[in-house]
C-alpha positions in Angstrom: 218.4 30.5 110.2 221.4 27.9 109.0 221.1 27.2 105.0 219.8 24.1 105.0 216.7 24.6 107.0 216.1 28.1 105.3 216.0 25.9 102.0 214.0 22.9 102.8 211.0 25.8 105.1 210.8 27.7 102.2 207.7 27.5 100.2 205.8 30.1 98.0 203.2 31.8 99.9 199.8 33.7 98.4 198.1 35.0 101.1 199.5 38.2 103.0 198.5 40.3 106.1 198.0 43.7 106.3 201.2 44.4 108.3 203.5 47.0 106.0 207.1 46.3 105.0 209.9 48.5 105.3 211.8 50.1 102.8 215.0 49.1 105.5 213.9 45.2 105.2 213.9 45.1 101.3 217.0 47.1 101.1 218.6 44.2 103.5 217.1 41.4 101.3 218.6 42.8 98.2 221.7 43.3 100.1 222.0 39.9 100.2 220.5 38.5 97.3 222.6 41.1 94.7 225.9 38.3 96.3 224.1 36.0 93.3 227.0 34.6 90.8 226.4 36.5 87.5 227.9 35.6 83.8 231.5 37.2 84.3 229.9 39.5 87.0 228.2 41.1 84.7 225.0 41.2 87.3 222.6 42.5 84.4 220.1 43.1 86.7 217.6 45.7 88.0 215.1 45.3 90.4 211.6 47.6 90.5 210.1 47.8 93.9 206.8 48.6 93.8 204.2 49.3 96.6 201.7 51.8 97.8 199.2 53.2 94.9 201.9 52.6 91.9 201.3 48.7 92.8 197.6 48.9 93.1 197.4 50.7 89.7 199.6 47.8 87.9 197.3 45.3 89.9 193.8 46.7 88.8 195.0 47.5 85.5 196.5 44.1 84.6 193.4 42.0 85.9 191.2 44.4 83.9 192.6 44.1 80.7 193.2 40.0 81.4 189.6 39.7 82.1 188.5 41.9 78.9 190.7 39.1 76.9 193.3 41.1 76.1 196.6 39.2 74.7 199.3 38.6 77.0 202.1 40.9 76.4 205.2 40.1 78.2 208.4 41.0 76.9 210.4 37.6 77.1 209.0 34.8 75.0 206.4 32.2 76.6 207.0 29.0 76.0 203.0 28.7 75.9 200.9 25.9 77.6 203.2 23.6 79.4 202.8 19.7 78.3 203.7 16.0 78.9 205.4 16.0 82.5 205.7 19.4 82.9 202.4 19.8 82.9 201.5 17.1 85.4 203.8 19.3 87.4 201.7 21.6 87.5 198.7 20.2 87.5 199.5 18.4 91.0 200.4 21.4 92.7 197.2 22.7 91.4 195.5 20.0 93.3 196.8 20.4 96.3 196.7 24.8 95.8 192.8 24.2 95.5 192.2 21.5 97.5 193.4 23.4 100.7 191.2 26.3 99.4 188.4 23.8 99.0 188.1 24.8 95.6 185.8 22.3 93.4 186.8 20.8 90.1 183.3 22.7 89.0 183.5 25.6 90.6 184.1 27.8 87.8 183.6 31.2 90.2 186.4 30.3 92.9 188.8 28.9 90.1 188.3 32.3 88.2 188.7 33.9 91.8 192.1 32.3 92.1 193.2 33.2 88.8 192.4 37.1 89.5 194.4 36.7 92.5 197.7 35.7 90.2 196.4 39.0 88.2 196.6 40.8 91.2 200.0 39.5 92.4 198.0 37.9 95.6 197.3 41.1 97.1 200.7 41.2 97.9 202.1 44.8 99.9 205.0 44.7 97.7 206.1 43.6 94.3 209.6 43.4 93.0 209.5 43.6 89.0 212.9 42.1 87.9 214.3 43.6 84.5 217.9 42.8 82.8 219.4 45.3 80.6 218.2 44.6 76.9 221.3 44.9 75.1 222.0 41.4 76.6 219.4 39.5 74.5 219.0 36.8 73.6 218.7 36.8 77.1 219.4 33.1 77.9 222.3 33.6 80.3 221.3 36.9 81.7 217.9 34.9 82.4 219.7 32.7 84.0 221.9 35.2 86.2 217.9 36.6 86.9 217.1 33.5 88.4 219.9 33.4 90.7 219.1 37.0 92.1 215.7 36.0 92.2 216.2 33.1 94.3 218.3 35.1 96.5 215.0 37.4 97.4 212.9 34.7 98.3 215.3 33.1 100.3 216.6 36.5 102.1 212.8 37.2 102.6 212.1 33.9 104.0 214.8 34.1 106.6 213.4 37.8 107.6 209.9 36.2 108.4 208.7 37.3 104.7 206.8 35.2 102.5 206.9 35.5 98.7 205.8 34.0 95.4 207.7 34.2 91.8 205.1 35.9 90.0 204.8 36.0 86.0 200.6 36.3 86.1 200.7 39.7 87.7 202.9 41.2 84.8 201.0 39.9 82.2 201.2 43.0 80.3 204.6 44.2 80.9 203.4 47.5 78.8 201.3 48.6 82.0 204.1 47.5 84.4 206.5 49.6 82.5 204.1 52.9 81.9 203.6 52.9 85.7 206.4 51.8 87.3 208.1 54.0 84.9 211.1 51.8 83.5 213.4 52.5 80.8 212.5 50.8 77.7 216.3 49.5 77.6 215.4 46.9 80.0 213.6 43.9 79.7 210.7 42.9 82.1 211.5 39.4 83.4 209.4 38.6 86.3 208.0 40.0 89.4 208.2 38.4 93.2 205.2 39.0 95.4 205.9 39.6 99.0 205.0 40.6 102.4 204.2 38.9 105.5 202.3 35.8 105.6 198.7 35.0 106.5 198.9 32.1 108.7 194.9 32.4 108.1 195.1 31.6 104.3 195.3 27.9 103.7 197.3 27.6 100.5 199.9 29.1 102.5 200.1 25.7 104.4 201.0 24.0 101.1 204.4 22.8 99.9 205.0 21.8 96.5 206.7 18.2 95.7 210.3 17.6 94.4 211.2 14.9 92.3 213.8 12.2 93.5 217.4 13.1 92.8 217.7 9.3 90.4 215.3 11.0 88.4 217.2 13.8 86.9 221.1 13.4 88.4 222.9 11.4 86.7 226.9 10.8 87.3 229.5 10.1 84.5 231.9 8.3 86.1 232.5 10.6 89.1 234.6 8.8 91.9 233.4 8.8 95.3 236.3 11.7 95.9 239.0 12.8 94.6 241.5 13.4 97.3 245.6 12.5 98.1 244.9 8.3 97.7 242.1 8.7 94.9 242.4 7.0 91.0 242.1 9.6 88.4 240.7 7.3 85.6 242.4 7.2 82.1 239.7 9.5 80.3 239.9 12.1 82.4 242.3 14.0 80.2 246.2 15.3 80.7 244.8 18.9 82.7 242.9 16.4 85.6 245.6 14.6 86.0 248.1 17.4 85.7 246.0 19.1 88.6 245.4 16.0 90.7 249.4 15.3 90.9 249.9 19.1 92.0 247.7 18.5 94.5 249.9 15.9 95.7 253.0 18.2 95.7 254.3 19.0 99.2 253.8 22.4 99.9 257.5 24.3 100.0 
């Protein structure tokens, strides 16, 4: 698939058939996705692939002790309940999440059903729990090298025929994720990413979330058009863009 049209098809996905995935095709997707930049190639990441009865364990676990109202335990720091336009974010693609599932405002049952199938990662055959190496905190820029890796999967899924959805509900309590899954407590449990093939059955799976306009969060600080052999360098750009920009000029030898 060429770039742009893996980027702009690519849309979270919750609802999975029963069709297994190989060990070969998640080895190929991280293959890929590991190409992520890092801070000073540092890549601080591991990745936890879990499936089969280990996954089933941290699934039924996790919704148990979420529905008993145990406290979140996750071993980054939440920023808590979103608000102002963040929230409306999320509250839109809410909407549209339970209006394809033809899930009523008042239907307390299906809207706790929904929220048990975060808790259980959707179900999902497979479940990549994403961890950076804890010596790095405060993990601000290894979180930020996480995020490129992650993107990587979904995308590298995606282009396999995968679906997948980022997945911070189903590892709720990052103590049960790391008791089964066994990992090390010198790593810190980021995220997981639900995957696995997707249920063209299972309507949310139809939906795509919204992106706002570029004019409402670009903004360019006196960039030229481009910056080429005829171009202006303007006054504040400072001695080194200048410097470069006239040995650009330079004939080669």
């Amino acid at each position: 698939m060429e770039f742009e049209t893996l980027v702009q098809t690519r849309k979270s996905v919750r609802g999975f058939n029963k069709q297994p995935v190989s060990r070969a095709t998640v080895e190929e997707i991280i293959e890929v996705a590991k190409r992520a930049p890092s801070s000073m190639n540092t890549q601080p990441w591991h990745v936890h692939v879990l499936t089969g009865k280990p996954l089933e364990e941290v699934r039924r676990r996790n919704m148990e002790e979420m529905v008993a109202g145990a406290k979140v335990k996750r071993d980054i720091v939440s920023h808590g309940e979103y608000q102002g336009v963040h929230r409306g974010r999320q509250v839109d693609i809410a909407k549209k999440l339970f209006g394809a599932m033809g899930i009523a405002r008042d239907d307390k049952p299906m809207r706790q059903d929904w929220v048990l199938r975060g808790f259980r990662q959707f179900d999902a055959p497979v479940s990549l729990v994403l961890a950076y190496d804890r010596i790095l905190d405060p993990g601000a820029v290894c979180h930020f090298d996480l995020g490129a890796l992650c993107y990587g999967i979904v995308l590298a899924a995606w282009d396999r025929g995968l679906g997948s959805v980022i997945n911070g509900q189903g590892i709720m309590r990052s103590d049960i994720v790391r008791e089964v899954a066994n990992i090390p407590e010198d790593q810190v449990i980021m995220t997981c990413v639900a995957m696995g093939y997707p249920d063209d059955s299972f309507a949310a799976n139809a939906v795509r979330s919204d992106r706002e306009a570029n004019s409402d969060f670009v903004r360019y600080v006196a960039l030229p058009t481009s910056v080429g052999a005829g171009s202006r360098i303007p006054a504040f750009a400072g001695a080194t863009a200048r410097r470069f920009a006239s040995k650009r000029r330079r004939p080669a030898c």
